[in-house]
N, C-alpha and C positions, 0 to 999 in steps of 0.2 A: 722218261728216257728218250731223249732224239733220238731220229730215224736211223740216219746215217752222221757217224761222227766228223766234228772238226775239228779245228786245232784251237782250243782256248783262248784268249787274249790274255787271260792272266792265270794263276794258281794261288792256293789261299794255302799255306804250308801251317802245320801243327807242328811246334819248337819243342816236340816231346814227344811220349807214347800219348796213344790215341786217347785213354783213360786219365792221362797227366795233366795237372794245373799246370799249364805253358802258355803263352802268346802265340798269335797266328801272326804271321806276315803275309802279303799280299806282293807276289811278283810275274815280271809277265812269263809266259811260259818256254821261250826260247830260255830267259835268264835261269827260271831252274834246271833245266834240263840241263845248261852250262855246268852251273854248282853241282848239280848232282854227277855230272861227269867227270869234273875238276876233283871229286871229293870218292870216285870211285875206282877209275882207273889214271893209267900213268900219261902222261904228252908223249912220253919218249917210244913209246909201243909202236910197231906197222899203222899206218894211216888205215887199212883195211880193218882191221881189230879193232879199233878205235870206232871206225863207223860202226861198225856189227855190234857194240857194245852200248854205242849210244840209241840205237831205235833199237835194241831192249829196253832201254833206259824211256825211250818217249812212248814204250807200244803199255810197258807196266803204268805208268801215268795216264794214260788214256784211258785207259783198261779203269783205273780208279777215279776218275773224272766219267766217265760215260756211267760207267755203273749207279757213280754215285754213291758209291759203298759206303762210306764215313756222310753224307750228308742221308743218307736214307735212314740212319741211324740215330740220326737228332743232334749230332756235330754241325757246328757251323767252319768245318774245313774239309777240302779237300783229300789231301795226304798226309802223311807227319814227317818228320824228320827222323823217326826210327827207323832202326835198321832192322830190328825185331820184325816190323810191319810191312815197312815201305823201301825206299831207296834212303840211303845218305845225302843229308842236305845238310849244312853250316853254313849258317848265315853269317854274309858277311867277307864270307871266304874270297882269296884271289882266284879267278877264270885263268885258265893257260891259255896261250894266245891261239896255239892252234887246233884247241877242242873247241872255244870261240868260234871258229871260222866254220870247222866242220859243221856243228849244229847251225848255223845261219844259212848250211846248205841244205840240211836236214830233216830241219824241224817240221819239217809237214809233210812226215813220212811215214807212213806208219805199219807195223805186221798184225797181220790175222791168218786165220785159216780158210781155206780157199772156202768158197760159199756160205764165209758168217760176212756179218756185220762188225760186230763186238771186237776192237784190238784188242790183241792176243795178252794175254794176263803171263808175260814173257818173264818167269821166273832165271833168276842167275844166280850164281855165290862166286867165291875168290876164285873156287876149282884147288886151293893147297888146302886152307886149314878149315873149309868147312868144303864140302860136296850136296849136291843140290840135284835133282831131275831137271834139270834146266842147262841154261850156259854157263860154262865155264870162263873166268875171266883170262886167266893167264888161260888156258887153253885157247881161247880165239887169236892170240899171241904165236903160237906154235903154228895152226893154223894159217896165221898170216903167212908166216915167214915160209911156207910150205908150197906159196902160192894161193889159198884161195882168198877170194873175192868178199865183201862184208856179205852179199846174200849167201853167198855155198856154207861163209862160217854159219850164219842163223839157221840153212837146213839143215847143218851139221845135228846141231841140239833139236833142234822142235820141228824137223821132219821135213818129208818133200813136199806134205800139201802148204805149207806156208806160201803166201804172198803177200810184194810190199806194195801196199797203197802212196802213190803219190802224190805231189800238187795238190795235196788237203787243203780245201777254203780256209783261210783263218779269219776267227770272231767276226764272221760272218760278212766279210768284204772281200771272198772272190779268188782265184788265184790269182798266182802273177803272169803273166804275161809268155807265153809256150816257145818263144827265144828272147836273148836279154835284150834291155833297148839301149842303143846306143847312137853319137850322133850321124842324123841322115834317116832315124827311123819315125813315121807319121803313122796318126792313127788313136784310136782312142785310148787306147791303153797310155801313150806320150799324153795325150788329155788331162789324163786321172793324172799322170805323175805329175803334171805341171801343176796343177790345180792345188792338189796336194802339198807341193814344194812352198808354193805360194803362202799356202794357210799355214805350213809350220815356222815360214819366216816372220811370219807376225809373232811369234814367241823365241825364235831364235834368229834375233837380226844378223847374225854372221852370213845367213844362207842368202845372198841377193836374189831379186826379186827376178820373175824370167816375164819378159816381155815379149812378144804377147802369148798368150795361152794361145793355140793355134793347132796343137799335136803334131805341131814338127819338130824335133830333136836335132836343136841349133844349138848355137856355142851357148848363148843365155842358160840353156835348159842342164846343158852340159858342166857350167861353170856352178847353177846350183847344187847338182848332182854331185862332184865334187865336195864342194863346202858341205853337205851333210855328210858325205861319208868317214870327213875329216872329225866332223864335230862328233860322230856316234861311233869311234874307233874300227871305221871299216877300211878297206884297200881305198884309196883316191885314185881312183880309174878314170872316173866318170860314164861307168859303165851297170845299168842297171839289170841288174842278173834277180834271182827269189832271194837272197840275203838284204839287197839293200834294198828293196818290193816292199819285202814284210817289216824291214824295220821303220820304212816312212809308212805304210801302211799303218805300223801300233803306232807311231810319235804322233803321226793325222788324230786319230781317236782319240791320244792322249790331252792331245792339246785343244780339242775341242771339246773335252767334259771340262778341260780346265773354264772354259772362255763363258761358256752358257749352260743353266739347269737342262735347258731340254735337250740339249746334246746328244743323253742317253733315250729320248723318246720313243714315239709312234714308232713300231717296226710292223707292226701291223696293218691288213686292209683298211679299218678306218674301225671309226669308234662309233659303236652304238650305244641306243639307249635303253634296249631292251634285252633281258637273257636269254638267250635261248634255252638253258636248262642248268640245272644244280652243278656245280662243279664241285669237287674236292680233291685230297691227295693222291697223285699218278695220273690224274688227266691232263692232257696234252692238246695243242694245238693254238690256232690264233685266237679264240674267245680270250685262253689263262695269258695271252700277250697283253691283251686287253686288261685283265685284271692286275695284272703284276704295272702296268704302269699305269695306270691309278694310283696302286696303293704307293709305285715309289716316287708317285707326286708327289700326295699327299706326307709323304714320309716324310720329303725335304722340308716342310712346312711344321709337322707334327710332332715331335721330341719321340714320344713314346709307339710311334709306328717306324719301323724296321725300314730302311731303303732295300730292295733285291731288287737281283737282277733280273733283266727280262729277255727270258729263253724260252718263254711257253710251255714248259715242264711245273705244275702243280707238284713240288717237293716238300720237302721239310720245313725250309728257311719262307717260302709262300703262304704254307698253313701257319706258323708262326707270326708272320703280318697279318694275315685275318685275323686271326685270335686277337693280334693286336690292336685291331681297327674295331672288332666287335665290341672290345672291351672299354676302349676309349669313347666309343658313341654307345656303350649302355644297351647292346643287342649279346642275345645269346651268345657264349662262345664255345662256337663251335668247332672253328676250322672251314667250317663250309658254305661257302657262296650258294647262298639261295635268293629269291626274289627282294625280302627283305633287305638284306645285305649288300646286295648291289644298288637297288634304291638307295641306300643310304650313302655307300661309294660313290656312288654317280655322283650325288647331289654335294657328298663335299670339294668334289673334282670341283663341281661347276662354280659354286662358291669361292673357288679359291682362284678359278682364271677371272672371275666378274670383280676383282679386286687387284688385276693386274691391267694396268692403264691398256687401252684398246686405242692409241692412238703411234702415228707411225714415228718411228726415232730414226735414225739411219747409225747403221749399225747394231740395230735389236731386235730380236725376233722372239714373239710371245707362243704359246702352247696351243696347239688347237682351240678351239672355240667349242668344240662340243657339238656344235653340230655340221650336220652337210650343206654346202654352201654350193647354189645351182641357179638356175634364172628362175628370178625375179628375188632372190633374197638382197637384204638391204641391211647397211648399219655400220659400224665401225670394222667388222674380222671384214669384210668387203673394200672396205677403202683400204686395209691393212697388207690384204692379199695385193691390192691392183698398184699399189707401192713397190710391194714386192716385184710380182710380176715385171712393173715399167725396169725396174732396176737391173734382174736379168737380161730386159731385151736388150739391155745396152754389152753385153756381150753377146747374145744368140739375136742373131740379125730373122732368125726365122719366127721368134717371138716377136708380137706388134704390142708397141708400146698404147696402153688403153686410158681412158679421161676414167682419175681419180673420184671418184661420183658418190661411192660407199653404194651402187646401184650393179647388181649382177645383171649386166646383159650379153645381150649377143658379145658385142665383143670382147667381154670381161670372158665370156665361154670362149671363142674362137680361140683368144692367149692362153687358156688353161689347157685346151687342147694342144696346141703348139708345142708347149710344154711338155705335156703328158707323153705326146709323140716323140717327140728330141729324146728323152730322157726315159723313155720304157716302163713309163707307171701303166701297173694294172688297173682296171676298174671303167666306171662308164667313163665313157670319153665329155669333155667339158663341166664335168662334178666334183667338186674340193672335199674329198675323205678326210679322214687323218693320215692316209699313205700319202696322198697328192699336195697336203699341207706339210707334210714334216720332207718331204722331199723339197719344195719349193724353197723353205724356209732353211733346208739345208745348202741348196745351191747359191743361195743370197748370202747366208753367212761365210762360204767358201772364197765365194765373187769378192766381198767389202772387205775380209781381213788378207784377200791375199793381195790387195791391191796399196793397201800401206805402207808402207816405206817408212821405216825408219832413219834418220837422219844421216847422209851416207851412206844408205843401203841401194845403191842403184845396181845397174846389171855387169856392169864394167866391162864397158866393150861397147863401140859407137854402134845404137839401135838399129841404123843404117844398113848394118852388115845380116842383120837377122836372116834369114833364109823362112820361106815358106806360104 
């Protein structure tokens, strides 16, 4: 279980009782919290009621997502779509425009009890034909219209020590920005959106390209900001508030597992080749980051090993992949990561990047090399990285463009550094991890797809005029 919770990227929904032969779906978590709002109370309600009712609605989801209640169980889902168990979900269902909008402002909000961690497991019923120890639906209705606020209706039911957590990181990229951006605002957070804006218009050429990346919020920047929020049924303001943050924030990720396998990679300090000790289920931390993307390398490669996610929570669906990997390479199955087993991880890992071309493409980016790369090392992931590198300096003037050599020296270390520093990577300074590799090799694929244009996709409006 993580320390402190976030706000999921997606939910894996159970189209039944938890015990039922049903299908799971897979959506992102703003989208169920819509359904399950669409599918439990009215649009026509107090706009206060409406709030108060939907973080019930995301604090009961968290609550089953953190716990992991159905995945600790040996379910490969999240929540169900019972209402016996869980919230009401139908898939498939029409969103009302203005629970839509609410949860866009919401969704990363969540109740507990003052001095937990754990979102509050925020029990509710209709409040007519069933009553419950929890909130009342049509009662936060009443409530409303009496005057209070969606937090006084939540202390109403679940007391005065409740409080709302807000600005929850989501899937691990950050909040949004602590006032909206809009044009005339600089700084890195305009950065990230532009960068961002850039990379989603290589998959959605309506969005024009914003020239130049800069972090300053000129008409360019502004006219893409628009076009996405035209294209993802938001206001066309061109005003970036946490609704249209978080939604180019999930489209960013989405369209980058689309683009490349390692997409989903390294989120960890780097990769070793040694264990430090036995792992198995409930252990946590960056090692099981380490092991989970291994196995969801190898997975992509291997029919009968499971892809999972990589959260650093040794679960269910983790011990499952071991099993699965044991059993495909003919070792004990156990479930548990021992010297053995990772030996044998390791080595298919490395097998399977030594059969992926180590030479530079433009526009490709290959998967760590396995190992750390520092001075005096030599060979192709060297010539591979200093490609890399040259490619970025040509936007970060403070990176020095370095001689292709396939030879780590000084100055292949000074650029790594550069780097390192610009961009706030942990670890020794001038030594290629796999945090400082899957970092490098993110900012290169950002750089080369958002500078594409598609045919007629210019910024529309003479360059000339840009500000900044």
């Amino acid at each position: 279980m993580p320390n402190v919770p976030t706000i999921p990227e997606s939910v894996t929904v159970h189209l039944g009782r938890p015990e039922q032969a049903a299908p799971n779906v897979t959506v992102s978590f703003p989208d169920y919290i819509k359904n399950v709002a669409s599918s439990e109370i009215y649009p026509t309600w107090p706009e206060e009621a409406i709030k108060a009712n939907i973080l019930a609605e995301i604090s009961f989801a968290l609550n089953r997502i953190y716990t992991e209640y159905y995945r600790n169980q040996g379910y490969g889902f999240d929540v169900t779509s019972s209402t016996a168990a869980d919230q009401s979900f139908v898939y498939g269902r029409e969103i009302y425009g203005n629970i839509s909008e609410i949860v866009d402002e919401i969704f990363n909000s969540y109740i507990r009890r003052r001095g937990n961690v754990e979102p509050l497991f925020a029990v509710y019923c209709d409040g007519i034909e069933v009553s419950c120890d929890g909130l009342s639906q049509w009662g936060t209705v009443t409530l409303a219209k009496n005057g209070l606020n969606a937090f006084e209706i939540l202390q109403t039911y679940f007391g005065e020590n409740i409080e709302l957590v807000t600005d929850v990181p989501v899937g691990g990229g950050g909040s949004a920005p602590p006032v909206p951006l809009a044009e005339g605002a600089a700084g890195p957070f305009v950065e990230t959106l532009q960068t961002r804006l850039n990379r989603i218009s290589a998959n959605y050429p309506l969005i024009p390209k914003i020239y130049p990346v800069n972090g300053f919020f000129g008409q360019s920047t502004e006219n893409a900001v628009k076009a996405f929020q035209s294209a993802f049924d938001l206001t066309p303001d061109g005003i970036v508030g946490p609704a249209t943050w978080y939604r180019i924030q999930n489209v960013y990720i989405g369209v980058k597992r689309l683009s490349d396998l390692n997409s989903e990679g390294l989120t960890v300090e780097e990769i070793t080749t040694t264990l430090p000790e036995t792992l198995s289920r409930g252990d946590t931390g960056e090692i099981v980051f380490i092991v989970q993307y291994y196995l969801s390398y190898i997975g992509e490669f291997v029919d009968s090993i499971p892809v999972i996610a990589i959260d650093g929570n040794f679960g269910i669906l983790t011990e499952n992949a071991v099993k699965a990997f044991q059993a495909t390479y003919g070792l004990p199955v156990t479930g548990v990561i021992d010297a053995v087993t990772w030996y044998y991880m390791y080595n298919v890992y490395s097998g399977i990047i030594e059969n992926i071309p180590q030479i530079y493409t433009e526009g490709v980016t290959v998967p760590f090399p396995g190992i750390v790369l520092e001075i005096g090392s030599e060979g192709n992931a060297v010539r591979l990285l200093q490609n890399y590198l040259n490619y970025i300096a040509g936007s970060f003037s403070d990176i020095p463009v370095v001689p292709v050599t396939g030879y780590y020296g000084t100055q292949t270390e000074n650029a790594v550094t550069q780097f390192q520093n610009l961009f706030g990577i942990a670890g020794d300074r001038g030594v290629v991890t796999g945090l400082t590799w899957k970092a490098i090799t993110d900012v290169y694929d950002d750089l080369y797809f958002g500078r594409i244009a598609d045919e007629g996709q210019y910024p529309g409006y003479d360059l000339s005029l840009e500000r900044g």
